[in-house]
C-alpha positions, -999 to 999 in steps of 0.1 A, spaced: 97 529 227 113 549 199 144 557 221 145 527 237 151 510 200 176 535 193 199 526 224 191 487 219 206 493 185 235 513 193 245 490 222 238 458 202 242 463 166 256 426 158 224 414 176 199 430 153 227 420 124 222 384 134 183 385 133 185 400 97 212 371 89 193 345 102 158 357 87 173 359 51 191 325 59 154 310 71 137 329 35 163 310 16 159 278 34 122 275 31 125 291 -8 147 264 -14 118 234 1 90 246 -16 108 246 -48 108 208 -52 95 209 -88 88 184 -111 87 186 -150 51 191 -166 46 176 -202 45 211 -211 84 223 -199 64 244 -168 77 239 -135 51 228 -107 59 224 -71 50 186 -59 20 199 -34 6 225 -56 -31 215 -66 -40 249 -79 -47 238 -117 -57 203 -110 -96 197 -110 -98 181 -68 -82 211 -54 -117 218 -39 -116 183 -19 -84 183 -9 -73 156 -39 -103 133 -28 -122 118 -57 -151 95 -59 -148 80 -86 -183 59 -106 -176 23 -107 -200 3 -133 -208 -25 -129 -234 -54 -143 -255 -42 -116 -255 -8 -111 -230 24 -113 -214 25 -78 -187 51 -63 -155 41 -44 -130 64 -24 -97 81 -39 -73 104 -26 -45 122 -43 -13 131 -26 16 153 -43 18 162 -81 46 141 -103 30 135 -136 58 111 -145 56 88 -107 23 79 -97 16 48 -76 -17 34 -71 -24 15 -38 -42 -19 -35 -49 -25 -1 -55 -63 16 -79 -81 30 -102 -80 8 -121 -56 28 -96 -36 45 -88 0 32 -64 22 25 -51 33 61 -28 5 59 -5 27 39 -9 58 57 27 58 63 36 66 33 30 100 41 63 102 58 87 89 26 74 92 -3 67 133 -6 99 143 1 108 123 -29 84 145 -49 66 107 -56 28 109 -63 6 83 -44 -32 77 -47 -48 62 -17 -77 43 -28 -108 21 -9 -119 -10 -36 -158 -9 -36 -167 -25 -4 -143 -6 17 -148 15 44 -149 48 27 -165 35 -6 -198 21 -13 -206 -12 -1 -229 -35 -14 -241 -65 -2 -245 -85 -34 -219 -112 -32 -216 -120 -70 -195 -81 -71 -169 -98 -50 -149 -118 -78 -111 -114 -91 -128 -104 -129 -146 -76 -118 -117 -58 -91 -94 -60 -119 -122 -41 -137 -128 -15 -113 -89 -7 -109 -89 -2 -147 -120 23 -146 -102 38 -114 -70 44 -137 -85 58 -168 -106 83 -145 -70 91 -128 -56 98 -161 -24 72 -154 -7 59 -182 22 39 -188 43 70 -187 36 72 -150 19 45 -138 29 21 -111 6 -4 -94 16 -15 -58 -9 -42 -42 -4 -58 -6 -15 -92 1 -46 -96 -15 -39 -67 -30 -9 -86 -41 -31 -107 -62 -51 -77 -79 -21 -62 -91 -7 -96 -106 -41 -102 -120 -40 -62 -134 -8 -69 -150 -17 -98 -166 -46 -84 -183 -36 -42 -187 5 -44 -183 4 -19 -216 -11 9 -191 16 6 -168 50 20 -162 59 -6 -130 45 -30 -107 49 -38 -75 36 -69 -57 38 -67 -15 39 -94 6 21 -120 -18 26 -152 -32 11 -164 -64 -6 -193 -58 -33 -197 -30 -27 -231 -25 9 -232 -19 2 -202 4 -21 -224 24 5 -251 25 32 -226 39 7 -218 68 -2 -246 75 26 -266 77 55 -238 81 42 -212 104 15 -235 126 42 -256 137 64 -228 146 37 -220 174 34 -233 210 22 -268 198 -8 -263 226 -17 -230 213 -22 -244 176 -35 -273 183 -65 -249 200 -66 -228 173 -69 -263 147 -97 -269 176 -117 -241 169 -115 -240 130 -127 -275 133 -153 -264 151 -164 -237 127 -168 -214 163 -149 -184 148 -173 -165 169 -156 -177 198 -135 -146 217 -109 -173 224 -99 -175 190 -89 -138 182 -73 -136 214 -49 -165 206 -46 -155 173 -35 -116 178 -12 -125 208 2 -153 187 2 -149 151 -5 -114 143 23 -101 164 46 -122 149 45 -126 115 13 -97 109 32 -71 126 60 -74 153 50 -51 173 37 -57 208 -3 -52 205 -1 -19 227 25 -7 201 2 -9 167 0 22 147 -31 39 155 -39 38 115 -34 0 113 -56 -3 141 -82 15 123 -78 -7 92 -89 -38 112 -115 -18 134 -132 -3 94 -123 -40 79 -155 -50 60 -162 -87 71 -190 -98 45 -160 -93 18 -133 -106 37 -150 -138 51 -171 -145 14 -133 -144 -2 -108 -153 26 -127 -173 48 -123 -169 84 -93 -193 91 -61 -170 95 -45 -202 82 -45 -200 43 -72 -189 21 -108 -211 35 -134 -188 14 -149 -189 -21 -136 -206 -45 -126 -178 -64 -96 -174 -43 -88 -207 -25 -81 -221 -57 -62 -193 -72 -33 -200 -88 -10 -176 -115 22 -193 -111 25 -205 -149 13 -171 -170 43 -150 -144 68 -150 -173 39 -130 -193 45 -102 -172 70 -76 -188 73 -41 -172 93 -36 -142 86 -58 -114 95 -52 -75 86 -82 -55 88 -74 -20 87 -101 7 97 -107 46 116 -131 67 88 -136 90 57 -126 68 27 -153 67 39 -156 29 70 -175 20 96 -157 10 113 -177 -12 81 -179 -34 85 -142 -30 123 -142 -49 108 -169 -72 83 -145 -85 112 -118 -95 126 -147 -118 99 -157 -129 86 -120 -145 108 -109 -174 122 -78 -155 118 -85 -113 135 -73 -89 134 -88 -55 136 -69 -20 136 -90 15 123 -71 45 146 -92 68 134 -75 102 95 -72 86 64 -98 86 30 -88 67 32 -54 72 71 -48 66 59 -11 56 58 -7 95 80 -34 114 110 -28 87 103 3 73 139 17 63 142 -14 41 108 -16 28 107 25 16 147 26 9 138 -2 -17 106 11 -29 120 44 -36 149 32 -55 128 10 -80 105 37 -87 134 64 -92 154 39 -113 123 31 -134 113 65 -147 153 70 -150 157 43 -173 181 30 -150 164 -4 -142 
């Protein structure tokens, strides 16, 4: 073997001179990635997916984190990705009920930005506890929980920035209106601010859109109260949800949205939602939720992102960016409900941008 090295070297010396090029090229490529740093408080330099002095290295970044309530001390889901200590977004997911796999695709934008996320499941969520007292699920006491979820996070309006979808939407409006000292930005997905003008849009801007036969079933069966029926969700998913939910033939769906509906917890959703896909039919907590008049309290930073075919009005959307002191509005022009997925470039090309020209005082 010896000798047979030698010869290969002496006949081919520029072959072993390229091997040494390109691993020293490949050592400096990959030297070069995992030095994506970011600036500690204290001047040291920390790569974005080093968990080594952080106190959930064990679990990965997963936290459970104690929730109290007037009840009892419950524990809800967290999970930490990358290591910015000036860009940290906390994610409200919808429903109410859903969970956090809804964003999972972040995990393909926002690390290579050196952006920290937390995924996060509110109490009654898939991966948190879950309760069945009914008196838990009120707008007062989520907005609670995300504050106890932030000061066990350690975010601070240094770094924090609060991004809500749908219904999260409306937890991170009512956050801001109640804790906007704590935060850095806010970002408010695919919501409107008033549930009643939300109803109004679906009923009387997106039912009409539909096959007049098809709706007029649909109107059938909510007057019927037979939600139960399988005729319902059929005509819903084949007719709404794939077009202003997420257009995306059903086959299509991301395996991790599909998930989010199959985990969906539907004691919240129904007690707060309702079951009519057709504005918000549940408690009155939410169907007569309405923050359209305290808007201009809002000071920090606002992205409002909306879509040209999302089951929320748009232009209510670019209304709310007015409205704040300091909004910012992004359309999703190709996206419905869940632009993050059927108009992605748009939705993350904007989202990154706000957040960068936030903490760069360039907003």
């Amino acid at each position: 073997m010896k000798k047979y090295n030698q010869q290969y070297n002496s006949r081919y010396p520029f072959a072993r001179n390229t091997i040494y090029f390109f691993l020293i090229t490949l050592s400096f490529l990959l030297s070069c990635t995992e030095k994506q740093v970011v600036k500690t408080e204290s001047n040291n330099e920390s790569t974005y997916l080093d968990f080594s002095k952080i106190d959930d290295q064990f679990t990965g970044g997963i936290k459970m984190i104690p929730i109290k309530t007037d009840k009892r001390t419950f524990k809800v889901w967290t999970k930490t990705v990358g290591n910015n200590p000036k860009m940290k977004v906390l994610l409200l997911h919808g429903g109410p009920g859903a969970t956090h796999e809804l964003y999972e695709c972040f995990d393909g934008y926002l690390p290579q930005e050196g952006i920290e996320y937390i995924y996060y499941d509110q109490l009654g969520s898939y991966y948190s506890d879950q309760p069945k007292d009914t008196t838990l699920w009120t707008i007062e006491r989520f907005v609670d929980e995300v504050e106890q979820v932030r000061k066990a996070l350690k975010l601070n309006k240094d770094n924090f920035y609060l991004l809500g979808q749908s219904w999260g939407g409306i937890l991170a409006m009512e956050y801001a209106l109640k804790h906007q000292e704590n935060l850095k930005g806010l970002i408010i997905s695919n919501m409107m601010a008033s549930a009643p003008e939300y109803n109004s849009y679906a009923q009387q801007v997106l039912g009409p859109k539909m096959d007049p036969a098809i709706f007029k079933e649909i109107q059938e069966i909510e007057a019927n109260k037979d939600f139960e029926n399988p005729r319902y969700n059929e005509l819903l998913m084949n007719h709404h949800y794939t077009e202003h939910v997420l257009r995306m033939p059903l086959d299509q769906w991301p395996e991790s949205i599909n998930r989010t509906f199959k985990h969906l917890n539907p004691e919240v959703y129904v007690y707060m939602q309702g079951y009519s896909e057709f504005g918000i039919t549940g408690d009155a907590t939410l169907k007569n939720w309405d923050v359209k008049n305290q808007l201009k309290n809002i000071s920090v930073p606002t992205l409002v992102i909306g879509s040209s075919h999302d089951t929320m009005d748009p232009k209510h959307m670019e209304w709310i960016s007015k409205e704040v002191q300091k909004g910012q509005f992004l359309l999703c022009p190709n996206g419905s409900h869940l632009a993050q997925y059927d108009d992605q470039k748009t939705y993350f090309k904007g989202l990154i941008k706000f957040i960068k020209d936030v903490d760069s005082n360039n907003f």
